[in-house]
C-alpha positions as CSV (number, residue, x, y, z in Angstrom):
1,X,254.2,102.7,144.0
2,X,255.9,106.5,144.4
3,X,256.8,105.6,147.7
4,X,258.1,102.1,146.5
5,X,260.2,103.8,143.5
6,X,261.8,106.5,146.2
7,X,262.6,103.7,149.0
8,X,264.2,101.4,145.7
9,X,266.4,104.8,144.5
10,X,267.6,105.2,148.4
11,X,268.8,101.8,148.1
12,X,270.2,101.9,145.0
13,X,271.7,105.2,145.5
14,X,273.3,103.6,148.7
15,X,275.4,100.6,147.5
16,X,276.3,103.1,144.4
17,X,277.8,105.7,146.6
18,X,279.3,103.1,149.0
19,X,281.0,101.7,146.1
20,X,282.4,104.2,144.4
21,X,283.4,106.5,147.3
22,X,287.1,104.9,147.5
23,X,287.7,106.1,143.8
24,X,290.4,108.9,143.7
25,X,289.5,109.5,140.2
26,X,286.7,111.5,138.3
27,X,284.4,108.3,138.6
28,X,283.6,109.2,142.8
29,X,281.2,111.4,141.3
30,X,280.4,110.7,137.9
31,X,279.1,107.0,138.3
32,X,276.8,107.9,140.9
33,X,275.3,110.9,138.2
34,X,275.3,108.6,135.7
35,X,273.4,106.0,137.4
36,X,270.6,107.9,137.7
37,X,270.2,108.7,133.5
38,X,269.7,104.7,133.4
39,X,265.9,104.9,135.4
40,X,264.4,107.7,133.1
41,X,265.8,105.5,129.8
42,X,263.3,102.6,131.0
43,X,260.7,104.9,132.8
44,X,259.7,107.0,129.6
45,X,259.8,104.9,127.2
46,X,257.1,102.6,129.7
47,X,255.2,105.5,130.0
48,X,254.5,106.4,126.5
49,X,253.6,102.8,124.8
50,X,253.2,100.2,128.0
51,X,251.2,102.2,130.8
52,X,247.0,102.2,129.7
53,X,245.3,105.7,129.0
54,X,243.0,106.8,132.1
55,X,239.1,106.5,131.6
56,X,238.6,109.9,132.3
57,X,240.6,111.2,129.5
58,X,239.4,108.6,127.3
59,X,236.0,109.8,128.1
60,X,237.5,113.7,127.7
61,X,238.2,112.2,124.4
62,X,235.2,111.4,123.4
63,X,236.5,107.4,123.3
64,X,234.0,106.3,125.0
65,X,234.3,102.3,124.3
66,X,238.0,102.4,125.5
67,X,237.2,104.0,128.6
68,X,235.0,101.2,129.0
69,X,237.5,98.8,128.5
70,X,239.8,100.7,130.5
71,X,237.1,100.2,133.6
72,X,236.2,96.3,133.0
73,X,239.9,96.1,133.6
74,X,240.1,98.0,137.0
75,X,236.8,96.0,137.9
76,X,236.6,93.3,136.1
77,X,233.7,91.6,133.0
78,X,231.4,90.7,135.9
79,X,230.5,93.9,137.1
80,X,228.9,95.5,134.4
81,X,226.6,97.5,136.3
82,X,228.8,99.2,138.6
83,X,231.3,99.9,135.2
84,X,228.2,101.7,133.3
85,X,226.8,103.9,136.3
86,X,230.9,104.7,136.8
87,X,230.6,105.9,133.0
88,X,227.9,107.9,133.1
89,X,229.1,109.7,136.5
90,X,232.6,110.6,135.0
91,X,230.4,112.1,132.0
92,X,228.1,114.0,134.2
93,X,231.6,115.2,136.0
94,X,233.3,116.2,133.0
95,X,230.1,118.0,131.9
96,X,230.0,119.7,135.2
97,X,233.8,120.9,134.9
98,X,233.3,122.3,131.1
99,X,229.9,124.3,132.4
100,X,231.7,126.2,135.2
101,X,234.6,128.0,135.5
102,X,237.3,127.4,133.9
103,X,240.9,125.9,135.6
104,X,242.5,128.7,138.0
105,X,245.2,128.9,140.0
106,X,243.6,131.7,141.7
107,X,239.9,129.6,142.8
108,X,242.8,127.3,145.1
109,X,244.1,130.4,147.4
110,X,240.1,131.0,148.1
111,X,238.3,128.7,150.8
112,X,235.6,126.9,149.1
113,X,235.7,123.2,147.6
114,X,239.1,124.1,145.5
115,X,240.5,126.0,148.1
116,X,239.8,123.2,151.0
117,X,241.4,120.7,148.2
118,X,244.5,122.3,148.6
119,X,244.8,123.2,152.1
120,X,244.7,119.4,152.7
121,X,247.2,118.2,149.9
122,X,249.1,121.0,150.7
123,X,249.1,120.4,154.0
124,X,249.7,116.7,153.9
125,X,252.4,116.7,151.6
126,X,254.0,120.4,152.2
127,X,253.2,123.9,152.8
128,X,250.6,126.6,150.9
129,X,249.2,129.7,152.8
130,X,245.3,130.0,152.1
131,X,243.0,132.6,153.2
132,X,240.5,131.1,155.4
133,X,237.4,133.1,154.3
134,X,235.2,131.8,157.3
135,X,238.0,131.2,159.6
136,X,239.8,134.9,159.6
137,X,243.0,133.0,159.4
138,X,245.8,132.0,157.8
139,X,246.6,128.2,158.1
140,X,250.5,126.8,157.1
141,X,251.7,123.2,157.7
142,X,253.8,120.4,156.8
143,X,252.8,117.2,157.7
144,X,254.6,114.8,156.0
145,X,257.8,116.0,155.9
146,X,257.3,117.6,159.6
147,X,258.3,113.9,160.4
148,X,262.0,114.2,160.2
149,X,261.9,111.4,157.2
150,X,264.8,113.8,155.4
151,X,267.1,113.7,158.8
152,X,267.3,109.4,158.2
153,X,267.2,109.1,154.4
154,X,269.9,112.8,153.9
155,X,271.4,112.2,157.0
156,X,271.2,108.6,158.4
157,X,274.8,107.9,158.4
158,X,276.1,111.1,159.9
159,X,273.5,110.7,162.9
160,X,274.6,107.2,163.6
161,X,278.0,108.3,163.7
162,X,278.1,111.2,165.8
163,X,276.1,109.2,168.2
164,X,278.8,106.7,168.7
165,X,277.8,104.1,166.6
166,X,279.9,102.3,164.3
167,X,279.0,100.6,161.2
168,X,276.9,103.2,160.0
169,X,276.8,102.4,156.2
170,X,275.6,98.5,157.2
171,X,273.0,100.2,159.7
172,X,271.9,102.9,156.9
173,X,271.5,100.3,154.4
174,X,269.7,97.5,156.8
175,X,267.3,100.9,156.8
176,X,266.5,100.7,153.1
177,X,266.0,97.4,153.4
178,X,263.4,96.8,155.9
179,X,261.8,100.4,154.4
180,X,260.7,98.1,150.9
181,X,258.4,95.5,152.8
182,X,257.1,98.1,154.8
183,X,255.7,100.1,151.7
184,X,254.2,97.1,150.4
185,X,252.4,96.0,153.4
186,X,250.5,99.6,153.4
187,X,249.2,99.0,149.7
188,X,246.5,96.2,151.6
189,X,246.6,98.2,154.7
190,X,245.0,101.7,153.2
191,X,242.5,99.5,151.2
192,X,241.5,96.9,153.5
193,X,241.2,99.6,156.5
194,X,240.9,103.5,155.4
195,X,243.4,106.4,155.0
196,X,242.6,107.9,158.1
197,X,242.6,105.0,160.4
198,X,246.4,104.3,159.1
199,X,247.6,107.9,159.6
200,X,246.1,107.7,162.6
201,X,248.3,104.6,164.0
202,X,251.1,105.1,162.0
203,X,251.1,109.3,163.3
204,X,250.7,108.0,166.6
205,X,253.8,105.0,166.6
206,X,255.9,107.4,164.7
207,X,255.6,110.2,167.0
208,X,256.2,107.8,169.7
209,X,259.5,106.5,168.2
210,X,260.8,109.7,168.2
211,X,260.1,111.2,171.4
212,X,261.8,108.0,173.1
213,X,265.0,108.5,170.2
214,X,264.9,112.4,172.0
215,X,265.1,110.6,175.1
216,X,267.8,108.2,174.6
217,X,269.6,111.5,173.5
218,X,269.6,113.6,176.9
219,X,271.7,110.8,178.4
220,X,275.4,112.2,178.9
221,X,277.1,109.0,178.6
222,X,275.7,106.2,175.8
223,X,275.9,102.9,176.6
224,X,276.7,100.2,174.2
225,X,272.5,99.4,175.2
226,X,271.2,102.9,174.6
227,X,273.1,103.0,171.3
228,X,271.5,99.8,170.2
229,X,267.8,101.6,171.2
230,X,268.7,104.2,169.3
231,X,269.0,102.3,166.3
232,X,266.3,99.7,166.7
233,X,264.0,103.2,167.4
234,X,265.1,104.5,163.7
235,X,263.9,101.0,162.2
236,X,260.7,101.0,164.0
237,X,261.0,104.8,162.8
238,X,261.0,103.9,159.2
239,X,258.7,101.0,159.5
240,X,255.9,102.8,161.0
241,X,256.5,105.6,158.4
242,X,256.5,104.1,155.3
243,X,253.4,101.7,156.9
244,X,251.4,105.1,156.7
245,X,252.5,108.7,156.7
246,X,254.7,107.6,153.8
247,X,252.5,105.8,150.7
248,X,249.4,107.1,151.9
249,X,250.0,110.7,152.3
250,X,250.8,110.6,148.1
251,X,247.1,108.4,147.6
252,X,245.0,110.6,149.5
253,X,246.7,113.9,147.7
254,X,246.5,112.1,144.5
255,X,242.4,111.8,145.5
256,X,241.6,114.6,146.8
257,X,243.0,116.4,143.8
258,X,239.7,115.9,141.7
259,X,237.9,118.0,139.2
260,X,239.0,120.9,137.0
261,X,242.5,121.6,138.9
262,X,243.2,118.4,139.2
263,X,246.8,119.0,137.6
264,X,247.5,122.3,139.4
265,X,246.6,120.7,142.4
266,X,249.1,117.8,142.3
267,X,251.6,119.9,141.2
268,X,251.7,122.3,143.4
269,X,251.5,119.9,146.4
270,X,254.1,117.9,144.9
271,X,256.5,121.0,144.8
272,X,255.5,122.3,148.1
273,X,256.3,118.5,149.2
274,X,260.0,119.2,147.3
275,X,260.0,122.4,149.2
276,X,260.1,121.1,152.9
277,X,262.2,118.3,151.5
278,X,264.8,120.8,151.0
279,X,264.0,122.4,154.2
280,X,264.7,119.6,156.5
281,X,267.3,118.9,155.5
282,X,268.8,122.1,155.2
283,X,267.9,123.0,158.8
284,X,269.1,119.7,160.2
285,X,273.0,120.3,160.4
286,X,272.6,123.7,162.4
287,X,270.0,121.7,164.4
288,X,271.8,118.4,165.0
289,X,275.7,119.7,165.2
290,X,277.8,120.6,167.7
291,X,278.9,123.7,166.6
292,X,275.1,124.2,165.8
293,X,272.3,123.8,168.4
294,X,273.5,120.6,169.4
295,X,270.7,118.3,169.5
296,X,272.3,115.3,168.5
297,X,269.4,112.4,169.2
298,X,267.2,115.2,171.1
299,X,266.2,116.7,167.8
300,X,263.8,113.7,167.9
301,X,262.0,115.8,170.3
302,X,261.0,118.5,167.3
303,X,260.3,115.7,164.9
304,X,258.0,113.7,167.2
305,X,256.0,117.0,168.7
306,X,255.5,118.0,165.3
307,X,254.5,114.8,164.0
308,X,252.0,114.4,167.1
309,X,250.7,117.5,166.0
310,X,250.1,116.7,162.7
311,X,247.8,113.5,163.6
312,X,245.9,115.7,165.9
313,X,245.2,117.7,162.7
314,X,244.1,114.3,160.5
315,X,241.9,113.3,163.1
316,X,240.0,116.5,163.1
317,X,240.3,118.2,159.6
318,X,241.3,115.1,157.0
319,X,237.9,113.2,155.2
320,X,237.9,109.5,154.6
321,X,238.1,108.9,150.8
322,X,238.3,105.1,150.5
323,X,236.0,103.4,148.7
324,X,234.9,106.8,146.7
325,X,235.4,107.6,143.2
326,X,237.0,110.6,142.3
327,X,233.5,111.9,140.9
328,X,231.9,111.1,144.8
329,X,234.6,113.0,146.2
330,X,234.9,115.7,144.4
331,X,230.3,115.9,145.0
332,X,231.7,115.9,148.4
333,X,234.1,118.6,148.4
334,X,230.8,120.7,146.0
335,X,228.7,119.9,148.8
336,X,230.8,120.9,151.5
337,X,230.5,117.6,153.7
338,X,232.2,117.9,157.2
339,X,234.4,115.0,158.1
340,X,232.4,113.0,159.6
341,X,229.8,113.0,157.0
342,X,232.3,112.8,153.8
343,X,232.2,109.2,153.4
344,X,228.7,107.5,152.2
345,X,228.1,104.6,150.6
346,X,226.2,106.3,147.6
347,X,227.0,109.6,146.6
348,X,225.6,110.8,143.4
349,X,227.4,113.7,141.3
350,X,224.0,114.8,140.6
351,X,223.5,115.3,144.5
352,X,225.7,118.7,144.3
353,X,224.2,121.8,144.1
């Protein structure tokens, strides 16, 4: 749904600009500003009296009949069992949190199950630099945003320009289109066949797309059929993107982020994402300009190594954490399970030592 909400405010943020940017008045810039004041007016007031309450901090609570309700409606009146051993394992993991130490920030820059938490939310979504106790070494990455996503949605319509292709605003908005049914799709997709399995495919088809976009831009003179591959490879580019790397990089962080920093671990994975949001597209100009490095369509080369590299890392380094409750991950992450072993099909909190 974060992923849905960005793609709609692209879109949005698109036909606004386009329409106001033949104003010669004040109102170039102050409708497109005030635009955005009309999505917090709706959101908060949503938040506050519509959204429900989550069981755990019902539980937290002590409110213990609405957290039950609050499970019969993820799973429904018939399964009663599964809703009462889910209640008594987020007891026994609240328990478990109030017994040991308390929230840190500094327990997430040390490897052990808070520090490998945030090495891979971090590293999904943006960048933190953790001390690898066992491994002598530092690790920095940046998945996500390491796919170029910031040089299409900041910079779509310049690219498309300056490699000779006209229409850009029609092209660049076709883009946010076809981005919408993409997200959707992925909602069944990461349910009905894993996290890793769709960062696996989409890593591989995204990488792919943009090592053929750095292709298309070594040629010295573009044909009316190259530009037209150059453009059909940014709509596979966002299709395959928002398929996987996407929605599904802000559900596993939003997983994996279990236990007593549970909020200091989302937050500071969402600011790191921020962070290389800003760096992308800072970088890009002197990157992609001619009075820069001069890349043009090559810079795909950069994007698509990087992004090869960071599905290498998933495959080797990211658990599976469909199917598991927050409480059977985070026993997962106590007990230190490899990759390979993370996912059961009964995991017990009471398992961790």
């Amino acid at each position: 749904m974060y992923q849905f909400c960005l793609g709609l405010g692209l879109l949005l943020g698109l036909i606004v600009d386009n329409s106001s940017k033949s104003r010669t008045d004040s109102g170039s810039f102050r409708i497109p500003m005030a635009v955005q004041f009309v999505f917090p007016l709706i959101l908060l007031p949503g938040l506050l009296f519509v959204a429900p309450e989550s069981p755990r901090w019902l539980v937290m609570k002590s409110r213990i009949e609405d957290a039950r309700k609050a499970l019969t409606r993820l799973h429904g009146e018939e399964a009663v069992d599964l809703i009462e051993r889910e209640l008594v394992s987020i007891q026994e993991s609240l328990e478990h949190d109030s017994s040991g130490e308390h929230s840190s920030w500094v327990s997430l820059l040390k490897w052990g199950p808070e520090g490998r938490k945030a090495y891979l939310g971090f590293s999904l979504q943006g960048t933190v630099k953790v001390h690898l106790k066992h491994a002598n070494a530092d690790r920095m990455t940046a998945w996500q945003q390491a796919t170029g996503i910031n040089f299409i949605t900041g910079y779509g319509i310049v690219f498309f320009i300056q490699v000779g292709i006209k229409n850009a605003f029609l092209i660049q908005l076709g883009l946010s289109l076809v981005a919408m049914p993409a997200i959707w799709i992925s909602q069944f997709c990461i349910e009905r066949f894993g996290r890793r399995p769709i960062l696996l495919s989409s890593g591989l088809l995204t990488s792919a797309v943009l090592l053929v976009t750095g292709g298309c831009g070594t040629a010295t003179n573009k044909s009316k059929a190259l530009e037209q591959t150059i453009v059909a490879m940014v709509y596979l580019f966002i299709v395959v993107f928002n398929l996987g790397w996407g929605p599904t990089v802000w559900v596993i962080t939003s997983e994996i982020s279990t236990g007593k920093n549970r909020g200091k671990l989302m937050a500071l994975s969402t600011a790191s994402n921020w962070l290389f949001n800003w760096l992308v597209s800072f970088t890009f100009p002197y990157l992609f300009d001619p009075d820069g490095a001069n890349l043009g369509a090559k810079i795909g080369f950069i994007y698509g190594a990087l992004t090869l590299a960071g599905t290498i890392w998933v495959f080797f380094l990211l658990p599976e954490t469909s199917g598991l409750t927050l409480e059977q991950i985070s026993a997962q992450f106590e007990r230190h399970a490899t990759v390979k072993s993370f996912k059961g099909e009964y995991i017990l909190f009471c398992e961790t030592s």
